[in-house]
PyMOL Python script that loads the backbone (N, CA, C, O; Angstrom):
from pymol import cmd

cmd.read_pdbstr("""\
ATOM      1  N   UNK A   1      31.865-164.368 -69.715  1.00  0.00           N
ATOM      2  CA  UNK A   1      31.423-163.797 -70.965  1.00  0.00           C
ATOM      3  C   UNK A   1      32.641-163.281 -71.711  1.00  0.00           C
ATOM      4  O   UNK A   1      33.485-162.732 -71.004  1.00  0.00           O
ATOM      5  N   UNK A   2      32.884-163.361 -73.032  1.00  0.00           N
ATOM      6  CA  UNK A   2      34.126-163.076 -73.910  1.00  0.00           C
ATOM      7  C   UNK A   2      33.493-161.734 -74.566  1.00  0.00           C
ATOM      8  O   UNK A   2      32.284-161.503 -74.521  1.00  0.00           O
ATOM      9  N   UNK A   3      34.316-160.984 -75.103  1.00  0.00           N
ATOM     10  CA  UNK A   3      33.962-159.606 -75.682  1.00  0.00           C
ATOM     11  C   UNK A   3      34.787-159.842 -76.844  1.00  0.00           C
ATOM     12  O   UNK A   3      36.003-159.868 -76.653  1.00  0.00           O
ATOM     13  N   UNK A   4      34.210-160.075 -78.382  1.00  0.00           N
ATOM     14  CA  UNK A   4      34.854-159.788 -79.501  1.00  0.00           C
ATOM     15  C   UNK A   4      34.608-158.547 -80.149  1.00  0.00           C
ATOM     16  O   UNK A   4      33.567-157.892 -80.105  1.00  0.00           O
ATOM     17  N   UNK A   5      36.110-158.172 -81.014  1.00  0.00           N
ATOM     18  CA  UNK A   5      35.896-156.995 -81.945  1.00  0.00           C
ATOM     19  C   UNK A   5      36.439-157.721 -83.291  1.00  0.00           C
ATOM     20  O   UNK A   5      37.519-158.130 -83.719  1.00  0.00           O
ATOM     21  N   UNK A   6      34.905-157.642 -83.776  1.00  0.00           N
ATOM     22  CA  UNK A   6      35.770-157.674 -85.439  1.00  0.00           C
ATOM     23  C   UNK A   6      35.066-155.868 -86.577  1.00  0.00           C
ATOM     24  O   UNK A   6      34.215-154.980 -86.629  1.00  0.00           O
ATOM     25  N   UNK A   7      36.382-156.492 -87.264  1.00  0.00           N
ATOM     26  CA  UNK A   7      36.691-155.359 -88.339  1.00  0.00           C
ATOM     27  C   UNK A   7      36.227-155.844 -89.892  1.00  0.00           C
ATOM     28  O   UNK A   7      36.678-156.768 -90.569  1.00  0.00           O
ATOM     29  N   UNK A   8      35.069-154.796 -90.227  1.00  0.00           N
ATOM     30  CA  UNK A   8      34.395-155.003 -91.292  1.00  0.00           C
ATOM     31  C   UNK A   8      34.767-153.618 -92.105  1.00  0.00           C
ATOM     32  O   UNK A   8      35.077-152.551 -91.575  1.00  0.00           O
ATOM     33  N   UNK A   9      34.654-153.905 -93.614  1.00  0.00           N
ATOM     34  CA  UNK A   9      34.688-153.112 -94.467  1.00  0.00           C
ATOM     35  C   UNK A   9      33.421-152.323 -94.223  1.00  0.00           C
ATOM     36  O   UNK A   9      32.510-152.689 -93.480  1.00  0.00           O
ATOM     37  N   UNK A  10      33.471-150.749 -95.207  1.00  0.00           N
ATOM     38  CA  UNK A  10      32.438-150.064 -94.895  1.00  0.00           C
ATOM     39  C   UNK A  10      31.023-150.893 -95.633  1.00  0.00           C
ATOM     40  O   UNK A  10      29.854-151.055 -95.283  1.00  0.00           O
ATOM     41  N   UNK A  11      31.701-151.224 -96.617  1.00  0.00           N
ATOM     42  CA  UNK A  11      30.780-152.116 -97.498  1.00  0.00           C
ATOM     43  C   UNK A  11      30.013-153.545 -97.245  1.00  0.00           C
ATOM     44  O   UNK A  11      29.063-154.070 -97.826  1.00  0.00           O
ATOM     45  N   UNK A  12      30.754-153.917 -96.229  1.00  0.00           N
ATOM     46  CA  UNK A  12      30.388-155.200 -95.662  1.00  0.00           C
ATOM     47  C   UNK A  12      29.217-154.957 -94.802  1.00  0.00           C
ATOM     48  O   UNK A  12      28.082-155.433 -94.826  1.00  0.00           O
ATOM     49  N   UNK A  13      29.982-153.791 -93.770  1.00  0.00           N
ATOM     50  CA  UNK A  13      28.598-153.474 -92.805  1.00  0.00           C
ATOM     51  C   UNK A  13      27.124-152.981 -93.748  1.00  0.00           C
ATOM     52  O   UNK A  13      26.026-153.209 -93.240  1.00  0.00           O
ATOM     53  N   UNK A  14      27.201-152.371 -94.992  1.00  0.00           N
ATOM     54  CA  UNK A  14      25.963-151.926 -95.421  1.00  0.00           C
ATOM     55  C   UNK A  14      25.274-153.310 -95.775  1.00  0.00           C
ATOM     56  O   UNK A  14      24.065-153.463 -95.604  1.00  0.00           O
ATOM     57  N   UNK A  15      26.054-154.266 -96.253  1.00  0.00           N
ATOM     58  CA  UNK A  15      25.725-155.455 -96.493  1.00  0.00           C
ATOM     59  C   UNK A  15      24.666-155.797 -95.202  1.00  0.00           C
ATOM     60  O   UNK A  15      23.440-155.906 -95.229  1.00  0.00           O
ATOM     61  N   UNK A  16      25.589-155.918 -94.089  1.00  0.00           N
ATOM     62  CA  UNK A  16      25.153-157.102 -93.201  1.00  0.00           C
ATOM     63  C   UNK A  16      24.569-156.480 -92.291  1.00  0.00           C
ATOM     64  O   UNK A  16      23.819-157.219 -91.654  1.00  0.00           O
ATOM     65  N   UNK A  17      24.587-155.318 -91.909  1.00  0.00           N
ATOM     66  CA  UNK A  17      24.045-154.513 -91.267  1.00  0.00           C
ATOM     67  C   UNK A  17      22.368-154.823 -91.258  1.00  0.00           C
ATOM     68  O   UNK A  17      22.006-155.657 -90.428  1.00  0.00           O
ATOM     69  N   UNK A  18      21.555-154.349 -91.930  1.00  0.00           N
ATOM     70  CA  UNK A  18      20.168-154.732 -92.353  1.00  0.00           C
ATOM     71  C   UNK A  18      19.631-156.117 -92.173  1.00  0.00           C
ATOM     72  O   UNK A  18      18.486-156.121 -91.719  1.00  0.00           O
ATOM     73  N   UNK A  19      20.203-157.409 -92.431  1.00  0.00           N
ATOM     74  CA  UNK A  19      19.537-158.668 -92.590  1.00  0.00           C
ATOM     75  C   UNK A  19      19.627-158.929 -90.882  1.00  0.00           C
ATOM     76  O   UNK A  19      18.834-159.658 -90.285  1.00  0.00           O
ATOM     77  N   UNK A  20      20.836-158.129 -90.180  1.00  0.00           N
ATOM     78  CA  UNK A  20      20.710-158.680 -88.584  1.00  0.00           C
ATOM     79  C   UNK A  20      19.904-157.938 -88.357  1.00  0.00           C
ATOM     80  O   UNK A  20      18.831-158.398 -88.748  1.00  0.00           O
ATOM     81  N   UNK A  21      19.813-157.147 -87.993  1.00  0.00           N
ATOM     82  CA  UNK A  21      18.981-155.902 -87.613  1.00  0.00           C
ATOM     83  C   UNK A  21      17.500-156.823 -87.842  1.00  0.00           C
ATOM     84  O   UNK A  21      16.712-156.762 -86.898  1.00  0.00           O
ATOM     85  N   UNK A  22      17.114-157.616 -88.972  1.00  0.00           N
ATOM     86  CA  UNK A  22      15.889-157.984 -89.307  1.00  0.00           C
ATOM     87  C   UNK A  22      15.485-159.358 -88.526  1.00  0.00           C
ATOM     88  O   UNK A  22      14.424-159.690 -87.995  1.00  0.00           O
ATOM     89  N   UNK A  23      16.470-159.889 -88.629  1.00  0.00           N
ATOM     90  CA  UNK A  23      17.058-161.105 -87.676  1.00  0.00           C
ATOM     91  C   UNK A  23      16.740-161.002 -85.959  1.00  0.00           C
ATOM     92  O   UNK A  23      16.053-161.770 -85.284  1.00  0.00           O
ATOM     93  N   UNK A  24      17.627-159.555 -85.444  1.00  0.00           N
ATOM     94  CA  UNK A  24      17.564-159.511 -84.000  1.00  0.00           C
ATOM     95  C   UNK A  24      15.536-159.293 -84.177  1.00  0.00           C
ATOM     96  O   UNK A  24      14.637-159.962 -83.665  1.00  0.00           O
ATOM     97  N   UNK A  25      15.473-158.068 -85.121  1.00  0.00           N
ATOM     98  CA  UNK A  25      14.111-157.905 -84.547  1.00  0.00           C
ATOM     99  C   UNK A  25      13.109-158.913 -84.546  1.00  0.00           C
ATOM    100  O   UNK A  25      12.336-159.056 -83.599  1.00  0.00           O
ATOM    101  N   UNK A  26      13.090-159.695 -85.680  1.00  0.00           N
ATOM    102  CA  UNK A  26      12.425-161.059 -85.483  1.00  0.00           C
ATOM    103  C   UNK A  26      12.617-161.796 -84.307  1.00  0.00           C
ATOM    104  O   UNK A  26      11.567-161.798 -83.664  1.00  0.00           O
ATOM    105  N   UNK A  27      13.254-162.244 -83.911  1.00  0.00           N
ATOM    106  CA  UNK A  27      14.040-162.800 -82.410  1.00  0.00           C
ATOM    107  C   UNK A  27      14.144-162.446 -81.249  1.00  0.00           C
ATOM    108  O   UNK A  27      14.494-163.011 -80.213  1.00  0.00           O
ATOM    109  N   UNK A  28      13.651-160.994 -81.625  1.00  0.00           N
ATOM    110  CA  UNK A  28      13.644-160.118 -79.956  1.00  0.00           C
ATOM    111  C   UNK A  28      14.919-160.398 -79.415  1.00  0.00           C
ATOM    112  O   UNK A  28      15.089-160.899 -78.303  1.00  0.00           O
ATOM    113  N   UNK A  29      16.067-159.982 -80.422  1.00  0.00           N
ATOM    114  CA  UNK A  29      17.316-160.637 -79.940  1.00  0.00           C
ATOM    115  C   UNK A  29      18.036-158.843 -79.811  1.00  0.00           C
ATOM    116  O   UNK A  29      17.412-157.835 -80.141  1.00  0.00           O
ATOM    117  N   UNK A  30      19.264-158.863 -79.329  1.00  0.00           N
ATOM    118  CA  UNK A  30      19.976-157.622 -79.561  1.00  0.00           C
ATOM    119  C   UNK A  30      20.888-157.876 -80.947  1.00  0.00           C
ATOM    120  O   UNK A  30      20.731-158.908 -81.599  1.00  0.00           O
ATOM    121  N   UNK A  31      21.698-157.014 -81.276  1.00  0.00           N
ATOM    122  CA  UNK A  31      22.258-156.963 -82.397  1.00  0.00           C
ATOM    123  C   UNK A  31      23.561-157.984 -82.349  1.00  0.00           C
ATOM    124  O   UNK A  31      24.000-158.620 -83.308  1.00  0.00           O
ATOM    125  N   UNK A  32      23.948-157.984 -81.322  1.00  0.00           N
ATOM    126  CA  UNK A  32      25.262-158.963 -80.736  1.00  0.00           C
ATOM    127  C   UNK A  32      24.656-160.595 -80.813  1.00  0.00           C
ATOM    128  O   UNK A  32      24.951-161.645 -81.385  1.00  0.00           O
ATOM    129  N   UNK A  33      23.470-160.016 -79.718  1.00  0.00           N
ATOM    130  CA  UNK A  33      22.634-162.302 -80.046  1.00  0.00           C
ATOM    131  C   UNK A  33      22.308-162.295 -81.637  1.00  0.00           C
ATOM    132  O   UNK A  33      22.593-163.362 -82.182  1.00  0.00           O
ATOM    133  N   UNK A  34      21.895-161.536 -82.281  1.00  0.00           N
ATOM    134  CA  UNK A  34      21.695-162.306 -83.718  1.00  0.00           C
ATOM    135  C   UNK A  34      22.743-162.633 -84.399  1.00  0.00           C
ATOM    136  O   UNK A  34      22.739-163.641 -85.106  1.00  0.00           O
ATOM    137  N   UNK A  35      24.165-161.558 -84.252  1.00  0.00           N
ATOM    138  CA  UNK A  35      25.136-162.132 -84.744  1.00  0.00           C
ATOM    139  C   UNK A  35      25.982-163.149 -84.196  1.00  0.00           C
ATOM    140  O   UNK A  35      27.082-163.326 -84.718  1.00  0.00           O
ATOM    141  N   UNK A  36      25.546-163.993 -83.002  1.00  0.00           N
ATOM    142  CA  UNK A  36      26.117-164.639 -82.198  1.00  0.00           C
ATOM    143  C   UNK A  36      24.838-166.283 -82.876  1.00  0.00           C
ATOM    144  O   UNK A  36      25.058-167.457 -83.173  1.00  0.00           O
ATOM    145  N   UNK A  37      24.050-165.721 -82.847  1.00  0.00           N
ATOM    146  CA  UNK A  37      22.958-166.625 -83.442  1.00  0.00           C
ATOM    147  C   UNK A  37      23.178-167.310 -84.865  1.00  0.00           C
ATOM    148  O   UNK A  37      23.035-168.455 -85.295  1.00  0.00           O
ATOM    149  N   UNK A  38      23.618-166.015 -85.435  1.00  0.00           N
ATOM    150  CA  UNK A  38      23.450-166.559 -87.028  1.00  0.00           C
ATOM    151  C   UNK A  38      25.178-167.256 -87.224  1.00  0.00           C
ATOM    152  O   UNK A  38      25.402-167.982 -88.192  1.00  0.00           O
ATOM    153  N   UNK A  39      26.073-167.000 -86.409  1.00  0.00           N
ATOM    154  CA  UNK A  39      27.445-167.407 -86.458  1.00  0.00           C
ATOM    155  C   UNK A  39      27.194-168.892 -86.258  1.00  0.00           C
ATOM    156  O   UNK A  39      27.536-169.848 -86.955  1.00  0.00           O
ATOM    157  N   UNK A  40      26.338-168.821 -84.842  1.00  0.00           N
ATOM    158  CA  UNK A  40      26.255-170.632 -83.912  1.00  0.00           C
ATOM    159  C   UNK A  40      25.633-171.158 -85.538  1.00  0.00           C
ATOM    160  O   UNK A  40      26.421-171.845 -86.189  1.00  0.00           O
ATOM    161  N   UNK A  41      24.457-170.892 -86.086  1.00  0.00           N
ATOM    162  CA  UNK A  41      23.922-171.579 -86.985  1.00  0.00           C
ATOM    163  C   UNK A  41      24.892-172.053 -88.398  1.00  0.00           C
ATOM    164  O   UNK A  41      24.642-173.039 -89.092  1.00  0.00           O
ATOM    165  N   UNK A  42      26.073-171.065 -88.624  1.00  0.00           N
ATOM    166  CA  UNK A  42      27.161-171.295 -89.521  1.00  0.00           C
ATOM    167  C   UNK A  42      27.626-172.359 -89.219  1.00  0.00           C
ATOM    168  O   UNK A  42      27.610-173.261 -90.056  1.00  0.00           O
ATOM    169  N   UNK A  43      28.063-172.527 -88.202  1.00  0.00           N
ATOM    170  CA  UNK A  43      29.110-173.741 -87.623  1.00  0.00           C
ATOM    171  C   UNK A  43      28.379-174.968 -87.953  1.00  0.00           C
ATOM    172  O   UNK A  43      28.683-175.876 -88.727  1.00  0.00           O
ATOM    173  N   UNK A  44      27.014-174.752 -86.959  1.00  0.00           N
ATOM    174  CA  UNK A  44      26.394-176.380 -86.934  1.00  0.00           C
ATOM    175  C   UNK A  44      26.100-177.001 -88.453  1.00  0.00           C
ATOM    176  O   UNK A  44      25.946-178.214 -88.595  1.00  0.00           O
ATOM    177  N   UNK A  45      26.036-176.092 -89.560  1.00  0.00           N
ATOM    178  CA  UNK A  45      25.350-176.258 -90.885  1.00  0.00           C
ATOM    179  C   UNK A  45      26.892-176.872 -91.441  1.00  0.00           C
ATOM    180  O   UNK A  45      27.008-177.883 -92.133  1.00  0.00           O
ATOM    181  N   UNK A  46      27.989-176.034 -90.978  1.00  0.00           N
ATOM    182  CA  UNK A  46      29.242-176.650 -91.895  1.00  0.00           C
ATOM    183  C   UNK A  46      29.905-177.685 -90.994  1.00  0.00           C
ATOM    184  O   UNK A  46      30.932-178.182 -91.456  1.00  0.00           O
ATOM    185  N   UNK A  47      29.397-178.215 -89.460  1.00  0.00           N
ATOM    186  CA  UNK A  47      29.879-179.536 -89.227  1.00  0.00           C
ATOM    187  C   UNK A  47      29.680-180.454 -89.649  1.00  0.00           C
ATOM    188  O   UNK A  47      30.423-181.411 -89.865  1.00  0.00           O
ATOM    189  N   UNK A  48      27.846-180.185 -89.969  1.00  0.00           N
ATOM    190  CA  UNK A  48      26.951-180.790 -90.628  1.00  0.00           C
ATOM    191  C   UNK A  48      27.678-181.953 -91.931  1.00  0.00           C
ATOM    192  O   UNK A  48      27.867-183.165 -92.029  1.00  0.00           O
ATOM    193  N   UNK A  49      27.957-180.482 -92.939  1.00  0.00           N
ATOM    194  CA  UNK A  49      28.198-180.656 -94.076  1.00  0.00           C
ATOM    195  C   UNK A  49      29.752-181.513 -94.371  1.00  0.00           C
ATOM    196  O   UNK A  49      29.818-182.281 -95.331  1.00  0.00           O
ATOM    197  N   UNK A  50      30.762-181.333 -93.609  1.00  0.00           N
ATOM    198  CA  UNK A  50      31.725-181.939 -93.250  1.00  0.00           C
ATOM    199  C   UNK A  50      31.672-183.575 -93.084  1.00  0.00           C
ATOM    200  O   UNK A  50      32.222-184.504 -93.675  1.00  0.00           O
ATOM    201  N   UNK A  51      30.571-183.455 -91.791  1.00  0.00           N
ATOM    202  CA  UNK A  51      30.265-185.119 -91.812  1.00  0.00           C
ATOM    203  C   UNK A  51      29.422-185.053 -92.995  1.00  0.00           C
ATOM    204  O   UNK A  51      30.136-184.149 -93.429  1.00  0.00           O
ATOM    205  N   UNK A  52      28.758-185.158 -93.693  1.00  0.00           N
ATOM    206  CA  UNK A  52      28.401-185.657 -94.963  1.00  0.00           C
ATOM    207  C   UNK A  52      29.236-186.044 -95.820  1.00  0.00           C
ATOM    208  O   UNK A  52      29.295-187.214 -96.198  1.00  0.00           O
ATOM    209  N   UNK A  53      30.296-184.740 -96.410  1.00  0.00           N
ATOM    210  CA  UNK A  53      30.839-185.373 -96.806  1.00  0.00           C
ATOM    211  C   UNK A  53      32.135-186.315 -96.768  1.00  0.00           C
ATOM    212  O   UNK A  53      32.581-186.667 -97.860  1.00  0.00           O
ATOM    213  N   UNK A  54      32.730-186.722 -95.687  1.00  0.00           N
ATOM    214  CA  UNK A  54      33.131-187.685 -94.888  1.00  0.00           C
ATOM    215  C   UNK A  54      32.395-188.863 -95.311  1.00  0.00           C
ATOM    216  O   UNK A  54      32.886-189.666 -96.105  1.00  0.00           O
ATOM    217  N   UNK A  55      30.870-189.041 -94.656  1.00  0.00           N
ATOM    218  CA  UNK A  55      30.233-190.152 -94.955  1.00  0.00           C
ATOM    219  C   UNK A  55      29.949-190.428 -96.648  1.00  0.00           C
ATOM    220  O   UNK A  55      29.806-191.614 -96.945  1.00  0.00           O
ATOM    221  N   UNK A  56      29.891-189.775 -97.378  1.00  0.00           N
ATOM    222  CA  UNK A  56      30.113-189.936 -98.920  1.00  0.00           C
ATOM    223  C   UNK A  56      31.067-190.266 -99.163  1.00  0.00           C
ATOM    224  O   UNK A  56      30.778-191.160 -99.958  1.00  0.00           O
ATOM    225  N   UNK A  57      32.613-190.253 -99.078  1.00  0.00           N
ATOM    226  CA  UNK A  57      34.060-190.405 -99.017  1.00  0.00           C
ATOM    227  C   UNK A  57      34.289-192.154 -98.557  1.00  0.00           C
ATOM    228  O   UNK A  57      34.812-193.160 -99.036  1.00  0.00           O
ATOM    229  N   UNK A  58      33.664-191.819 -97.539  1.00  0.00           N
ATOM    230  CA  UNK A  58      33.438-193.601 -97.098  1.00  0.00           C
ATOM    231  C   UNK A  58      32.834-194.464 -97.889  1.00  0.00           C
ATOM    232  O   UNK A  58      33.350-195.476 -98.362  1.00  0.00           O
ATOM    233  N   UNK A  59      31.052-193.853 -98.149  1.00  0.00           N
ATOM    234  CA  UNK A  59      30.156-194.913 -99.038  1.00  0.00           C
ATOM    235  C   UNK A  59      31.185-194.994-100.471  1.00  0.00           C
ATOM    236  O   UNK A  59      31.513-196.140-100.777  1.00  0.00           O
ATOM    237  N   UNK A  60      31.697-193.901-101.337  1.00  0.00           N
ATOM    238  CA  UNK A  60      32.304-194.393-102.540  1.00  0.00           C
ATOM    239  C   UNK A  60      33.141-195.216-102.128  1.00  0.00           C
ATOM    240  O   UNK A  60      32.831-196.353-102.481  1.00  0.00           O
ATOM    241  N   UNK A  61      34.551-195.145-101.232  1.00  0.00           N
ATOM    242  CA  UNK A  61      35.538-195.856-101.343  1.00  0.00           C
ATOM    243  C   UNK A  61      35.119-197.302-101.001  1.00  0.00           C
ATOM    244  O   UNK A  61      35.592-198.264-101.607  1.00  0.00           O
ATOM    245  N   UNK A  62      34.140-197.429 -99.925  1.00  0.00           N
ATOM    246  CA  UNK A  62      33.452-198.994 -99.756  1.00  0.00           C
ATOM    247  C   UNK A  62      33.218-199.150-101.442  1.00  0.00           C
ATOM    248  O   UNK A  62      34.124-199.338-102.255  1.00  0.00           O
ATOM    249  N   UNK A  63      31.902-199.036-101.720  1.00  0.00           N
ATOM    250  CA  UNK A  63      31.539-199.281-103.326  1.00  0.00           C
ATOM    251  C   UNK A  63      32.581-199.699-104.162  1.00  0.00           C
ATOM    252  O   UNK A  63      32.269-200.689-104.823  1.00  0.00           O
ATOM    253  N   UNK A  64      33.571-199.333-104.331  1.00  0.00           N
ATOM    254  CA  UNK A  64      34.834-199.048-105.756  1.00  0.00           C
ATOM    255  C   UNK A  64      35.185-200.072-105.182  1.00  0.00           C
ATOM    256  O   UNK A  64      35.405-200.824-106.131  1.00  0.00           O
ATOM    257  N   UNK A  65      35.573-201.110-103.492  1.00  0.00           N
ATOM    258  CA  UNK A  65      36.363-202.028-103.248  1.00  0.00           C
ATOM    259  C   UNK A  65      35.731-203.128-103.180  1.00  0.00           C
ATOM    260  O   UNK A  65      36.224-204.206-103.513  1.00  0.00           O
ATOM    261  N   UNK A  66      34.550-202.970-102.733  1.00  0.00           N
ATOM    262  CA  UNK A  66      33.417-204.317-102.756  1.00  0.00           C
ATOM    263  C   UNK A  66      33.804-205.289-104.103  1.00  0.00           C
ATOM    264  O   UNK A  66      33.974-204.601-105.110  1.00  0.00           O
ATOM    265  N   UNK A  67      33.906-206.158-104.231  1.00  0.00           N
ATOM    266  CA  UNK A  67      33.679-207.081-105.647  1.00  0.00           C
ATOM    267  C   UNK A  67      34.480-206.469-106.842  1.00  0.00           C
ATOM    268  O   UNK A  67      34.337-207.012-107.937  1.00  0.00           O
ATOM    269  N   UNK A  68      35.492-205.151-106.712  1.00  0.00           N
ATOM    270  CA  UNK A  68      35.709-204.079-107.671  1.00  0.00           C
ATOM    271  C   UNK A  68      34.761-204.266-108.605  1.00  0.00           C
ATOM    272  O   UNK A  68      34.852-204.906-109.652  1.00  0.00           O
ATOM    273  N   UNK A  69      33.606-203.514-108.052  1.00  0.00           N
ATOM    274  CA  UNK A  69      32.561-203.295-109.370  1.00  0.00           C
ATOM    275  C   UNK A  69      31.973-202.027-108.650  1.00  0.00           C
ATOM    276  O   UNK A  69      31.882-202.067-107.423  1.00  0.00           O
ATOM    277  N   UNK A  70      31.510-200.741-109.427  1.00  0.00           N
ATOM    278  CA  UNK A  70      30.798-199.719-108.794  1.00  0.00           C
ATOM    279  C   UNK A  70      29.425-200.153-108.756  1.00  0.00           C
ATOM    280  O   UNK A  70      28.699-200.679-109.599  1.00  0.00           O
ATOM    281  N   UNK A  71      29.241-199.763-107.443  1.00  0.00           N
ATOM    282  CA  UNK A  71      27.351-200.329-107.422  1.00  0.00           C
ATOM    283  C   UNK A  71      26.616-198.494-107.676  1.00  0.00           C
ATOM    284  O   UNK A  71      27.185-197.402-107.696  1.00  0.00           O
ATOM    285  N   UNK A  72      25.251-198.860-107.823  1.00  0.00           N
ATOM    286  CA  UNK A  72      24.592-197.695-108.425  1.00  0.00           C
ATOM    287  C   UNK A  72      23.739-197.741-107.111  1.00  0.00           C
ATOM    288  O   UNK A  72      23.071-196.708-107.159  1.00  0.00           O
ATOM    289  N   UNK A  73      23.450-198.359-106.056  1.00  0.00           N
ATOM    290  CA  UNK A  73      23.169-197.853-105.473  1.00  0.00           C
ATOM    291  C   UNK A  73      23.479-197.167-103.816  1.00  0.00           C
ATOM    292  O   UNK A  73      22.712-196.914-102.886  1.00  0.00           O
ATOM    293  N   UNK A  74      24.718-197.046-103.955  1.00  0.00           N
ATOM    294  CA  UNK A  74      25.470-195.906-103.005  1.00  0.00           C
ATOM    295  C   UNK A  74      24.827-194.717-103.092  1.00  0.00           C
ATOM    296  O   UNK A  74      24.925-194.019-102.083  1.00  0.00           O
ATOM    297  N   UNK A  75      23.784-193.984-104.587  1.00  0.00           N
ATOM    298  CA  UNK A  75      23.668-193.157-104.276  1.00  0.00           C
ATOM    299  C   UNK A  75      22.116-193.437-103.654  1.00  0.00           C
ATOM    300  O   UNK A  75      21.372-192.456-103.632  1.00  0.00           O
ATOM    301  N   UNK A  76      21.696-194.462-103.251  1.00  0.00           N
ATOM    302  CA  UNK A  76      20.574-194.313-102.885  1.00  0.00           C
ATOM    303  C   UNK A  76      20.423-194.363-101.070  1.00  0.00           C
ATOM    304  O   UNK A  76      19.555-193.974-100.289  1.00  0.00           O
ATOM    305  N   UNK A  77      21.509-194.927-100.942  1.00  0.00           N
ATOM    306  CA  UNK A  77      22.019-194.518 -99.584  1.00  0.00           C
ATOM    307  C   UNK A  77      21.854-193.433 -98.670  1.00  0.00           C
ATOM    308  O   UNK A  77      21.337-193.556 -97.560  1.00  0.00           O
ATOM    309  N   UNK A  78      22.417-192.086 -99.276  1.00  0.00           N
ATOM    310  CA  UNK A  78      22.667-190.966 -98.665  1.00  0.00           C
ATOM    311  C   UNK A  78      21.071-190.685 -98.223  1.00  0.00           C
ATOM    312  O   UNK A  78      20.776-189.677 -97.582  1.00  0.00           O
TER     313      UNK A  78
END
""", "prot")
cmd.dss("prot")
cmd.show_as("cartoon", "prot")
cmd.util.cbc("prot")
cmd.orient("prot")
């Protein structure tokens, strides 16, 4: 098991303080698993989003080289 300390503004914690708190209690989680929860869910959403757009990066540059003509439907692809 790893033990992190992070350092939040006073303002940050009033922020974030409340939505975990609402989070763990929904979850029957402690205050550490929701923020360990809602972190894991950050990551997977922006690997996510990474490969997307990767795979968009690909579909245009295919499109633009095919026949050099842009096709219209690359965007029907995604």
């Amino acid at each position: 098991m790893s033990y992190w300390s992070i350092y939040i503004s006073k303002k940050e914690e009033k922020l974030l303080r409340k939505p975990i708190e609402t989070i763990a209690k929904k979850n029957r989680w402690s205050f550490s698993q929701a923020v360990s929860g809602i972190l894991r869910q950050h990551l997977i959403e922006e690997k996510k989003r990474l490969s997307d757009e990767d795979n968009w990066q690909k579909l245009t540059t295919q499109a633009f080289f095919e026949d050099d003509e842009e096709k219209d439907s690359i965007y029907d692809t995604l």
